[in-house]
N, C-alpha and C positions, 0 to 999 in steps of 0.2 A: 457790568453785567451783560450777559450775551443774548441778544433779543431772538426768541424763536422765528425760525423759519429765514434766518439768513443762513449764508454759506460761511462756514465759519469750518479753522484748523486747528488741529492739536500742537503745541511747539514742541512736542517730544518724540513724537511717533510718526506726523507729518499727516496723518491722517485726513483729507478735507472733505467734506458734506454738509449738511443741513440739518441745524440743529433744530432737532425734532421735541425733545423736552428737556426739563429743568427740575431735580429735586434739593429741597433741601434739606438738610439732618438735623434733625435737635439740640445738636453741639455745634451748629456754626460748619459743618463741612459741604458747599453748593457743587452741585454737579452737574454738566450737560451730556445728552444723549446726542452725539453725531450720528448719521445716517448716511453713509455713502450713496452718491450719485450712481446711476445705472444697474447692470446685470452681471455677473456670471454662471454661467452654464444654464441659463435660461432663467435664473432666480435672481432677485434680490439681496444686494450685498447685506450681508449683517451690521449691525451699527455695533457703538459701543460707550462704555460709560466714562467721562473724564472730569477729572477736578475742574472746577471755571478758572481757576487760577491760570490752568496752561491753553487755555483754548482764547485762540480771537479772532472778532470777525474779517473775514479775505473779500467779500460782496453782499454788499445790502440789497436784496431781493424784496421787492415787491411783493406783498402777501395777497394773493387773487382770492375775494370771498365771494362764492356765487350767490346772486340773487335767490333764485330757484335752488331751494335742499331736497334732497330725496328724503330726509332725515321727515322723521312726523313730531309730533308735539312731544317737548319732554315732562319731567315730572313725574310726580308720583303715580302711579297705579293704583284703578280701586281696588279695595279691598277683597280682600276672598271670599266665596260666597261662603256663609256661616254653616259648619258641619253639625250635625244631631253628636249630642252627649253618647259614648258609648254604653253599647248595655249592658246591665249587668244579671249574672244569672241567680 
């Protein structure tokens, strides 16, 4: 299995970046999301979706989790505040 956030390549396409996620299918079919390193024409290369079959890791990376998140608390939200029954004529 191919652990997120290493640098891992496709054996087919040659494709290498940073697998970013991992789905798996109801019938047994696991797939990982490459992500290519760096830019073109000033964007972000597109990633893509590959069976885990063909893909394996090229460099074990270091996952950097920062202390400090900008992120706030997760979890539910309260509820809506309660609206008046509509009326009727």
């Amino acid at each position: 299995m191919v652990t997120l956030g290493h640098r891992v390549k496709d054996a087919i396409t040659g494709l290498v970046g940073i697998a970013t996620a991992r789905t798996e299918y109801m019938y047994g079919c696991a797939q990982v999301h490459i992500q290519p390193e760096g830019l073109k024409d000033g964007a972000p290369i597109s990633g893509a979706w590959f069976d885990e079959q063909r893909v394996s890791t090229v460099e074990v990376l270091p996952i950097a989790v920062s202390a400090q998140s900008s992120a706030g608390p997760g979890g539910d939200a309260p509820p809506p505040p309660a609206r008046k029954p509509p009326s009727r004529y």
